[in-house]
N, C-alpha and C positions, 0 to 999 in steps of 0.2 A: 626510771628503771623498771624492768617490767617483772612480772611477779613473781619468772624464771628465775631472773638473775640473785633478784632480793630472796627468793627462797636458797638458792643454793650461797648469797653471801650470810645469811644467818646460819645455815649449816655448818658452813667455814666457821663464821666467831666462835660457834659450839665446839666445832674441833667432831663435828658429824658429819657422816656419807648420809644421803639421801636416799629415801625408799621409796622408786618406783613402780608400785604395781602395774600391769597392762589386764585390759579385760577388752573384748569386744565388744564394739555396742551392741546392743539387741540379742547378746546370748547370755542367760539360757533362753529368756523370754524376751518379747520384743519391749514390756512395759518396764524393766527391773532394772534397766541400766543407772537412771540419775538414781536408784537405792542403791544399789552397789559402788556404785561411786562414794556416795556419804559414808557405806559402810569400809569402804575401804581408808576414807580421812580418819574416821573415827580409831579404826586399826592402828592408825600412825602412817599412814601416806605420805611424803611430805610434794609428792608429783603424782599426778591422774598418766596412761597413757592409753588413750581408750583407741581401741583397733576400728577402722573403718571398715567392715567386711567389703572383699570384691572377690569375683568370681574367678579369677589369675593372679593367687597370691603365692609367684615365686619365691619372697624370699620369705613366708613363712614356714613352718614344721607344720606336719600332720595334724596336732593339737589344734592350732592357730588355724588351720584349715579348714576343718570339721566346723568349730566352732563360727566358721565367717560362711559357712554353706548353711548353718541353721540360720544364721541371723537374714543370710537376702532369701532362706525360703518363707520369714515374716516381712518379707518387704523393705530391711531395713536398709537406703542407701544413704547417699552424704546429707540430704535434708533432715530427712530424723535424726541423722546422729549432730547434727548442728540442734535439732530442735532438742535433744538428749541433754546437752550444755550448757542450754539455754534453761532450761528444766531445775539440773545441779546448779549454776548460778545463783536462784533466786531464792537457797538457802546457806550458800557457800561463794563470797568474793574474794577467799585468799589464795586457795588452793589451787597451784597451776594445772591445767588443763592440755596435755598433749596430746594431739589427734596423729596417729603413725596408719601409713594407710600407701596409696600408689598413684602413681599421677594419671592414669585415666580418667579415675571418677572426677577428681580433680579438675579435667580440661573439659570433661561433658557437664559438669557442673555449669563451668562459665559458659558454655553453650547455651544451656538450657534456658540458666537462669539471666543473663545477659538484659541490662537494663538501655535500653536506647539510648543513643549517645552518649551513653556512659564510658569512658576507657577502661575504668578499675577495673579488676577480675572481680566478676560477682561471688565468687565463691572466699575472696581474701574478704570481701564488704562484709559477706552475711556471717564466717568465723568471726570476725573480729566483736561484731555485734550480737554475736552469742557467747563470747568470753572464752574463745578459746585461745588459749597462750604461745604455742607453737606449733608446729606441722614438722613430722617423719615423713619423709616422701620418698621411699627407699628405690627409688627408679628413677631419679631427677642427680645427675651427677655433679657436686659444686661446680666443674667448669662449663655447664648448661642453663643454669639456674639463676644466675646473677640477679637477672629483672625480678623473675617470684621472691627470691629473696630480700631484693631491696624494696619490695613493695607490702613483706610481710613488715619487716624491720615498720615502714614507715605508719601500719597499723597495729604498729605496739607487740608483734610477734615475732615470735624466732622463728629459723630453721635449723635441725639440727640433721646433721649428719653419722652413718653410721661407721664405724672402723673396724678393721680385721687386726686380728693380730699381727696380720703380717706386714698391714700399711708402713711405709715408708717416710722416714719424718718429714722428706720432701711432699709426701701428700701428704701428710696429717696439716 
């Protein structure tokens, strides 16, 4: 079971909803993230959902926006914020870890970092291997996504998806 599920089935036995903070990585500064992270568990967290800044963040708000334009003018893209993770990890293995972000960085990741002869996506290897628990990939539509998703599932992560009010229970 992964730390998603066991986290939201202890909420259920409590007969509690779950408290998802989001924060971007690398704002306000580019070093503060894995604090803010702790300081957010410490708060009562019971889910991380830490933003991946990118430079075309459609479906954010203005807030979300500003703040993912300060974090890549520190540099911060999907490397740091996997090293950001990996960071929080090495004082915290309960607390799930949601990275929400856009599939570009995503598919230039497996680009870049791409290990020879390898098939996996290098970017589901090096999440998994920083502790990160699932991926928001708000540009990836469940009937496109099948493979990434069965390839996160098989690295011990989710994918989750987002809903409107108005979805249809045939999409939901």
């Amino acid at each position: 079971m992964s730390r998603i599920a066991s986290t939201f089935a202890k909420l259920q036995s409590q007969g509690r909803k779950a408290l998802i903070p989001y924060v971007t990585a690398g704002f306000p500064f580019a070093d503060v993230t894995p604090e803010l992270m702790h300081a957010m568990v410490a708060g009562g967290a019971d889910v991380i959902e830490l933003g991946v800044p990118f430079s075309d963040p459609s479906a954010d708000g203005p807030v979300i926006q500003k703040a993912g334009e300060k974090a890549l003018s520190f540099g911060i893209g999907l490397l740091q914020v996997l090293e950001m993770v990996r960071v929080f990890r090495q004082k915290d293995s309960t607390t799930p870890v949601v990275l929400m972000g856009y599939a570009n960085p995503v598919e230039r990741y497996d680009i870049k970092h791409a290990t020879a002869g390898k098939a996996e996506s290098a970017f589901i290897r090096d999440a998994a291997q920083a502790g990160v628990d699932g991926m928001l990939i708000v540009d990836y539509p469940p009937e496109e996504c099948a493979e990434f998703a069965a390839r996160l599932r098989a690295h011990g992560m989710d994918l989750i998806f987002l809903l409107a009010p108005t979805s249809t229970s045939e999409r939901m």
